[in-house]
C-alpha positions as CSV (number, residue, x, y, z in Angstrom):
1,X,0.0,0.0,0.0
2,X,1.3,3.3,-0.5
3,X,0.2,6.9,0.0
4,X,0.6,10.3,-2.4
5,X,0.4,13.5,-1.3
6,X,1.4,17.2,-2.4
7,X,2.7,19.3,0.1
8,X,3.8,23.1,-1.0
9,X,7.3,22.1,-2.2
10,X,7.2,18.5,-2.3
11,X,5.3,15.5,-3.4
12,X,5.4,13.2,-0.4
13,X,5.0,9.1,-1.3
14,X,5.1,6.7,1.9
15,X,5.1,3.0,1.2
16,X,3.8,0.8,3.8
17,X,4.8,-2.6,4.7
18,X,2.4,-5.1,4.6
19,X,2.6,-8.7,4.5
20,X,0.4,-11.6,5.5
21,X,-0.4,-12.5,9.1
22,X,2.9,-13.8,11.0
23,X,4.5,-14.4,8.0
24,X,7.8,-12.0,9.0
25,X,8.0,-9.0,11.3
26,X,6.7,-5.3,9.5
27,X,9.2,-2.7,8.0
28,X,8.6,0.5,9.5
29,X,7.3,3.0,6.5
30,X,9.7,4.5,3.3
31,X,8.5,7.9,2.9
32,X,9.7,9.6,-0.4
33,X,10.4,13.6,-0.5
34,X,10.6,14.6,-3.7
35,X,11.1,18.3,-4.4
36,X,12.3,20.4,-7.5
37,X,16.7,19.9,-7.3
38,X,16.6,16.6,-5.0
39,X,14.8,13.3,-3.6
40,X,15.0,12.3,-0.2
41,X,14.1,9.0,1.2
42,X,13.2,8.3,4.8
43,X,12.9,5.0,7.7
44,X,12.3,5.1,11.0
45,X,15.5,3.1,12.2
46,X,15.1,-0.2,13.8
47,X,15.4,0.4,17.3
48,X,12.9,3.3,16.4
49,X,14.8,6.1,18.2
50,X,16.2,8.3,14.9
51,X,15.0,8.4,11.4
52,X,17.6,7.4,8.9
53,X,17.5,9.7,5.3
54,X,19.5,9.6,2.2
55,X,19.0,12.5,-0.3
56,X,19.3,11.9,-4.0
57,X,20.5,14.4,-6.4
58,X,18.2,14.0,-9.3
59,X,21.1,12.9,-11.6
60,X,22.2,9.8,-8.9
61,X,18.3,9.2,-8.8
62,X,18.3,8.9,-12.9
63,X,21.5,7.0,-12.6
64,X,20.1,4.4,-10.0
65,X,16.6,4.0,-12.2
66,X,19.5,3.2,-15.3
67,X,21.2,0.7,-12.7
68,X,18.3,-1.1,-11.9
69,X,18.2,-2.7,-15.6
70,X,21.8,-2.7,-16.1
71,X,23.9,-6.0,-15.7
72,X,27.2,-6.0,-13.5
73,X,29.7,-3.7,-14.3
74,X,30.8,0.1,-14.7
75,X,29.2,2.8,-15.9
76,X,29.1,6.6,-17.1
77,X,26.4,8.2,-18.3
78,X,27.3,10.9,-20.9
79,X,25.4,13.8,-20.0
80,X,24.4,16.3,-22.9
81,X,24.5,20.0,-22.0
82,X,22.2,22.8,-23.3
């Protein structure tokens, strides 16, 4: 299940865990920030005392979507300017 909401500056998407009954403990909630220069992703950590957040340029974000259908090896994207 997942949630989509627009806030002023960002569109906010939280995924929540679900699974069937006792099948494996929940995952706490992913929320996704995404604003106009950046993309920020965000978990409660386990022991649920600090949320943990990695932010995403949007060209490592473009670069990750590329990675997820790329086999093993190294990359570089050429980037065209103008």
């Amino acid at each position: 299940m997942f949630t989509i909401e627009h806030d002023f500056d960002a569109t906010v998407i939280t995924l929540i865990d679900e699974a069937p009954a006792k099948t494996r403990p929940l995952n706490e909630d992913v929320v996704i920030l995404s604003f106009d220069d950046r993309v920020v992703i965000e978990q409660m950590s386990p022991d649920g005392d600090e949320v943990v957040r990695v932010t995403f340029t949007l060209e490592q974000l473009s670069e990750l979507r590329l990675a997820l259908n790329l086999p093993e090896g190294n990359y570089r994207i050429e980037r065209k300017d103008g």
